[in-house]
Every structure is written in C-alpha cells, then in structure tokens.
N, C-alpha and C positions, 0 to 999 in steps of 0.2 A: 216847461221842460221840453226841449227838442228832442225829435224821435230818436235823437243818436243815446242822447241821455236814459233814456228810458229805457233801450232794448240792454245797455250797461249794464242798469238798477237788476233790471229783468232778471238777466245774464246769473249777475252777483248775489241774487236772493237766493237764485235756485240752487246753486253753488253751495252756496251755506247751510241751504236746507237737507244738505245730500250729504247718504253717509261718505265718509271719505277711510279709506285702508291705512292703518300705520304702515307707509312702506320705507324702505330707506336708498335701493339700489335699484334702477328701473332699465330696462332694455326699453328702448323705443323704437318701432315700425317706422323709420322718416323716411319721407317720400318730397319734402321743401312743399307740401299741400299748405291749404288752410287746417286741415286738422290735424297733423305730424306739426305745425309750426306749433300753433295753440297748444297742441301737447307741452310741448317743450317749456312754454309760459305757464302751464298749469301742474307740470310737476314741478318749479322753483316756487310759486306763490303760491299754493294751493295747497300742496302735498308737501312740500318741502322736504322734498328726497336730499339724500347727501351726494347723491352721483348719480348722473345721468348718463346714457351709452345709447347715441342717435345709430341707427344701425338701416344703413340706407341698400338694397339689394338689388342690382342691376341683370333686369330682365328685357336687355334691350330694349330699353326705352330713347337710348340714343343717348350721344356725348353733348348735345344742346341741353335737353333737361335735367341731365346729369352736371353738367356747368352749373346750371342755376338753382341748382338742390344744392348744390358746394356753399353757392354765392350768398343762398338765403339761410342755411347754418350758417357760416361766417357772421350775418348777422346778429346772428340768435347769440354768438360767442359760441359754439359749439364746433366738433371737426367730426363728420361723422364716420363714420368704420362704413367703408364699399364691399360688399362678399359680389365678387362676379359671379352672377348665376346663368348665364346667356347659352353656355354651351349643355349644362344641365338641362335647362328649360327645353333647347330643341331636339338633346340626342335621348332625353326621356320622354317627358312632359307630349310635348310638340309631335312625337312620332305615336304617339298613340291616339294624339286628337284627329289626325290625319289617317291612319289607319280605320279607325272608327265613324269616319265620316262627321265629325262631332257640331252635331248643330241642336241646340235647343230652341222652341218658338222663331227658328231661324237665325240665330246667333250663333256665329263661331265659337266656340266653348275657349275662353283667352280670360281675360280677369277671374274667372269661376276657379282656373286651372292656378296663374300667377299667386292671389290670393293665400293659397292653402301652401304653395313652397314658399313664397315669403314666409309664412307661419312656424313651416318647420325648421330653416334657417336660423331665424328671430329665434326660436327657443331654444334651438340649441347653441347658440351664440349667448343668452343668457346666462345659462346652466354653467357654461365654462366662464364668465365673467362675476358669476357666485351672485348674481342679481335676485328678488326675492319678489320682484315682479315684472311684468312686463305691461307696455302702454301700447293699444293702437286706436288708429282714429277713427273707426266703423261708425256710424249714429244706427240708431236704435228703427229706422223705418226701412233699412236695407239688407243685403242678404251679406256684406263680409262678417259683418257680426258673429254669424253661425259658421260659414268657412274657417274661420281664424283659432275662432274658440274650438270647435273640434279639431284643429291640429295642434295647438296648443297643449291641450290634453292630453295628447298623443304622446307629446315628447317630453314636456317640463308639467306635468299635472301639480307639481307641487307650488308651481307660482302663482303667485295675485293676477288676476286678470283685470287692467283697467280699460275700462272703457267711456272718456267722458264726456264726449257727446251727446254718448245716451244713455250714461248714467245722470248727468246733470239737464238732463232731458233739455240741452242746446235745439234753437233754428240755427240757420245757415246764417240768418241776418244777425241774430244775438255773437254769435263767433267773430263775425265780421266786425263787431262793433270794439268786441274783447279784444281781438288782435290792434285795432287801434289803439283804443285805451293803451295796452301795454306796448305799444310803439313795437309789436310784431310784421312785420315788413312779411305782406304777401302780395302774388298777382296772379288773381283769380281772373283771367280772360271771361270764360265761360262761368257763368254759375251752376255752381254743382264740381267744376273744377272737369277734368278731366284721366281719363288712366291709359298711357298706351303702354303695348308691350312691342314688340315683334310682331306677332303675328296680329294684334286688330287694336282699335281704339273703342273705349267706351268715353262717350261723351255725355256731360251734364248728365250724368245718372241719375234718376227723381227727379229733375227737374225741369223735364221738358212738359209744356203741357198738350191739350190734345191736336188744338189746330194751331199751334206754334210754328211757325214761317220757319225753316234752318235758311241761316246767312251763309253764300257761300266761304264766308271767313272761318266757319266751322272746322273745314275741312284740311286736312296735313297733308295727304298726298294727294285725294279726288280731285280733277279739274269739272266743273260744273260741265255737264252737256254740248252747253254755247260754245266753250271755250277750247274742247277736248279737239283736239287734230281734227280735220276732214278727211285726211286719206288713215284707211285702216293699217294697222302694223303686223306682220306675221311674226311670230317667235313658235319656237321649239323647246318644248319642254319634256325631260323625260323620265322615266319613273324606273326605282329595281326595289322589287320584294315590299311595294306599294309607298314609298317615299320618293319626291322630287329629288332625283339626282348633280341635275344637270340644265341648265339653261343656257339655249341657240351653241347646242353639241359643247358648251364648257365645265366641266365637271366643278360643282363648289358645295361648301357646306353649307347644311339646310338653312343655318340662319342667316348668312350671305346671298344664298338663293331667294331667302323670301323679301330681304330688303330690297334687292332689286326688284324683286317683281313687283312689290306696293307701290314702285315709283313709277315703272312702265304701267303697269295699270290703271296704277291713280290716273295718271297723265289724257287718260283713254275713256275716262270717264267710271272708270270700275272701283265698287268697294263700298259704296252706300247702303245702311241697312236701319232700315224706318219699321220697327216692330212692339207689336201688345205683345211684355212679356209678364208672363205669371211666377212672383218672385218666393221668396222660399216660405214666407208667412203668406202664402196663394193671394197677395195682392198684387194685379195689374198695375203694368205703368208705362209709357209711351218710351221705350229707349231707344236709343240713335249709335250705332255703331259704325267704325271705318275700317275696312279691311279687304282690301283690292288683292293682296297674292291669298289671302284666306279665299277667298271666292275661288279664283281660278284653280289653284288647286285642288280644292276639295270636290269641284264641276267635276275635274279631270279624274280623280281618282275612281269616283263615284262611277262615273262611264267606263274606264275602266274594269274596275269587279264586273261590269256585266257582263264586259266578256271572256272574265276570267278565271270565277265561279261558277259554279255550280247551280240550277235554278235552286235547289235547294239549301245553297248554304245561303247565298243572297237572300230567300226569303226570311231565313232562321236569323241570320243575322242584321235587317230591319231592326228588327225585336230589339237583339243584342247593343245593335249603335244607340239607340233610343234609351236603353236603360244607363246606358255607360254617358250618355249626356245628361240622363237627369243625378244621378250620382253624384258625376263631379260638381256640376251646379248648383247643388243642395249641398256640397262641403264634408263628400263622402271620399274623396282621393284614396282613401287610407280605408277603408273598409273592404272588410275580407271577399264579398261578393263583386267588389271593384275589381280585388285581383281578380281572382275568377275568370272576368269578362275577359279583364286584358289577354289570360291567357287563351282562350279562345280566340280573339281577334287577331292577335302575333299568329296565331296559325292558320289563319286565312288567307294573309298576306303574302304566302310563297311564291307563286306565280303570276302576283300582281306586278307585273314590268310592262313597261313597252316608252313610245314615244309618237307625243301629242305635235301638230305643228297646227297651232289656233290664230283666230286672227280676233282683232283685239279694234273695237269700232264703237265710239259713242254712248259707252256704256254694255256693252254685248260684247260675250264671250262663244265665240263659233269655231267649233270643230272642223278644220279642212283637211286633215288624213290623221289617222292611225295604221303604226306600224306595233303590232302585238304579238311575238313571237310565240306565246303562251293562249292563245286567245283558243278558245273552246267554241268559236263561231267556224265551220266547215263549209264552206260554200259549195264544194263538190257535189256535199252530200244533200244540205239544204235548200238550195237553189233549185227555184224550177226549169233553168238551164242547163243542169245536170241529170247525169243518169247512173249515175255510183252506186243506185239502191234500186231496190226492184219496187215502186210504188205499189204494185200486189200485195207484198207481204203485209201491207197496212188492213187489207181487207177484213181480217179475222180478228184483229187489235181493234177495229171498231167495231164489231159485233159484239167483242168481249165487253167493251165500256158502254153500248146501247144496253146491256142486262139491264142494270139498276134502275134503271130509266123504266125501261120495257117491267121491271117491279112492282117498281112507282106506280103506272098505269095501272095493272093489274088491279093494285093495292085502292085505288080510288074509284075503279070500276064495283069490286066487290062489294066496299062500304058506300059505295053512291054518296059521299061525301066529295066536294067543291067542283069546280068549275074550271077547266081551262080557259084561259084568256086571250 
C-alpha cells in the first residue's frame, strides 16, 4: 500500500472511531483553507448535515484571496455568505492594538485579535440562520481552538461546537490525503497554510521548524535585504489622539493607511518577524510573521508616548500593554478585565499626536524629526543650555533623597552586618 493509501486508511479509521454529534444545520468558519475546505467534505460525508452555510468574513485579507476563497467554494458547490468586517476590525479591534502598543513574545497581536471577531460574527450569523451548530477548522495542537470556543460561548452557548481536526485527531498530511481522495481542490503553497489580515501575516503556523531556511518566496510584501532599494525613502506619517492619521500630510482611513504602508515598507525591506512563541497550552513553537506598517507604526507610536506621558503613566502602563496582549492572545477579547484595560488605555491616548518624518533603509526604521505639539519634553527647562530654572533649588531635593541612603548606612554601621563593594 503506498503512503498516500495509508494516511487515507489512517484518516478514515480515526474518523469512525470518533464520536460524531447528531447535527443537522451547520454555520461554517470558510476561509477556501485546507481545513474550511475539508470541513465542507466532512460535514456532507461524515455528519451528513442537511444544510450547510460557508460564512467566509473579510478582514482585509485582500480581493486576491477573497477571489480564490469564491473560486475554491465554487468548487465545493457552495456560494458562501461575505460579512465585510474590514472597517469593524480597524475603527475597533485595530485602534486598541495600536493604542496598547500590542506585542506578545514580539508579535503584533493580529490572528489572536481576527480569530475571536470572526468567532463572534460566525455565531451570530448562526443564531439568525436557526443552525444548531457551528464547524471551524482549529486542530487541537494550536491556540484558535481556545480563541473561537470562548467567543463562541459568549454569543450562541447553546450550539454544537465542531471541531474535526482535533476531534478526529487529523495530521496536516492525513487532511491532505482526505481532500484528494474526495477530489477537494486546495493550494496549500506553504504547509501549515497561511493567515493574513491587514495588519500582519501569520505564516506556516506550527510548522516551521528550528533551523528551517525561510525562502524569499515566503514573503507578500518584504523585499529580501539584497533586493530592497539602495537609496533610503523618507515619508511622513502622523498621529491624533495616538492613531495614524495621515501619510506624506494625506489624511486616509486607518486601514488604507496601513495597506500602503505594508507595501512602501515591505519594499524597504521592513516586516519580518522570526520568534519563540509561548502558545496558550505554554508550548513553544518557532513562528514567522509579516507585517511592515505593523512595525512602523507601533516603533512610532511607542516613541511617541515617551514624550507624551507621563513618567508615571508610561511606567504603569508597560504593566497595562503587557496584560492587554496576553489576554487577547490567550482568547480573552470579551473578558470583563479586558475591558477594563481598554478603558484605561483610551485614556492615555489624549495627547498622543504629533508627526513622525522616518526614513525607511534596508530593513531599518529611523527617526529624522518629530514635530509633537503635546510633547511633555521642555528644552528650556531641561537643557544644560538653558537657564529657566535656578539649578540651586535642586540642592535641598538632594539632601532630602540622600536620607534613606544616609539610613541605610547608619542601619549597617549599627548591626555590623555586610559589606560595601
């Protein structure tokens, strides 16, 4: 029996051996993937629902792979229901990733974020289509699993949750073998497939491994290093109330700004992201993300708050960004200390404005002016080329702060306990 036979046999054992839900009406997560396709094959032979509702949700992934998610339903026999979510995703979603500075193990917080609104779409797109479960294509060794099912819950708690990937504890290759067998028409470039949205790409998720080469064919908008311009490019980009307004002084909406700028980026060699991430069952995995205006902008905003904050709200809020990435990334959108954060963070953001003019070389993202009309930086006062302040009055402020010090001493003198070094 040749390998292809086998991982079939394999496939269709497990299959059988697994419980399977009486269902009848199913909403499906399609994305024209390997596991949104097979879905689609494994609720007619498998489950043998009486109606299917592919429910494909467009998060700026672009009109190419939104063509070929049409072309590969068509296939299937299917026509699936489009919900545009692009303008949701950036004046909600998107403005609080950016306010928050959102990066987990250095990952732009984007699939963690898409994930959980597909989720809540999907369910309530069920609910109104009277479906009595819902199918998506997560396997069991990843984190959407948990994203999905906790929003899931959130909105239709009362539907089936399929999941059979990793219910029918599927490899990538047994799928692959399935979709033939049932003449499922997929093109899996990358194994592992890949997810963009707008704002970044997740590539081969799981399936990179440690000292695996990336081909520059990986990449959507990065031009490799070699390739990237030799002369540097300057743009203008600027910011009200901590959101990208405006790019080279033309005012556009956030998620028009940020498609441009992943392409002048990309172009420039910006947006590669090569990290150990720790996923929501705390297992490590090599992942590979693309996301050139993610970069730039989050560089820029981050620089910004420094000098628009407060030492002490920047400090407090480290803390705050940090908790508000692991949240969403663990499939917490919707949890009441989420809001919370948000609302803290929204009130940070009041006097984050200004405008950045960067210049953009070989992969490097460099600051060459800030114009911050808000900026909490005093040169008059701070500068040792000024004289606004009477440097005396510092004299007594540092007597005050030697105390504890001058304590300290005391305190080790008394008990003849340790040692200065």
């Amino acid at each position: 029996m040749d390998k292809k036979n086998i991982l079939i046999e394999s496939a269709l054992k497990k299959i059988n051996l697994a419980d399977k839900p009486n269902v009848k009406s199913v909403a499906i997560a399609y994305s024209g993937g390997v596991d949104s396709s097979l879905g689609i094959a494994l609720l007619n032979k498998i489950y043998k629902v009486e109606k299917i509702h592919a429910i494909t949700i467009d998060i700026g992934q672009g009109k190419e792979e939104l063509d070929q998610t049409i072309a590969t339903a068509k296939a299937l026999g299917i026509v699936p229901n489009i919900i545009d979510a692009k303008d949701q995703f950036s004046k909600h979603w998107l403005k609080l990733a950016i306010w928050s500075n959102s990066s987990y193990c250095g990952y732009p917080i984007s699939t963690s974020m898409t994930r959980q609104l597909i989720a809540k779409l999907i369910a309530k797109k069920a609910l109104e289509l009277s479906c009595d479960a819902i199918l998506e294509g997560s396997t069991g060794k990843g984190n959407d699993q948990y994203r999905m099912h906790n929003v899931f819950k959130m909105f239709a708690p009362e539907l089936e949750v399929l999941v059979p990937v990793r219910d029918f504890d599927l490899t990538r290759e047994e799928e692959i073998a399935l979709c033939h067998h049932w003449n499922v028409h997929v093109n899996e470039q990358i194994s592992g497939g890949d997810d963009k949205t707008m704002w970044a790409r997740s590539i081969a998720s799981g399936a990179i491994a440690m000292d695996q080469q990336l081909p520059d064919e990986i990449w959507m908008w990065k031009k490799c290093l070699q390739k990237a311009p030799d002369t540097p490019q300057n743009i203008q980009l600027s910011f009200l109330k901590g959101l990208p307004v405006s790019l080279n002084g033309k005012a556009l909406p956030l998620e028009v700004l940020i498609e441009k700028l992943n392409i002048i980026g990309g172009k420039h060699g910006i947006g590669a992201i090569d990290i150990c991430e720790d996923g929501i069952m705390n297992l490590k995995s090599r992942e590979i993300y693309e996301a050139p205006a993610a970069k730039i902008i989050l560089q820029l905003h981050k620089d910004l708050e420094q000098f628009c904050l407060t030492k002490e709200e920047l400090q407090f809020k480290i803390g705050i960004d940090s908790k508000w990435a692991y949240l969403v990334y663990h499939g917490m959108w919707y949890h009441p200390l989420k809001k919370a954060l948000d609302a803290f963070i929204q009130e940070t953001q009041n006097y984050v404005s200004g405008t950045y003019t960067i210049s953009l070389y070989k992969g490097n993202v460099e600051i060459v002016k800030r114009e911050i009309p808000a900026s909490l930086f005093s040169p008059t006062i701070r500068s040792i080329h000024g004289s606004h302040f009477n440097q005396q009055y510092c004299k007594g402020a540092a007597i005050i702060k030697g105390l504890e010090f001058e304590i300290l001493k005391n305190r080790e003198l008394k008990t003849q306990k340790g040692k200065l070094s």
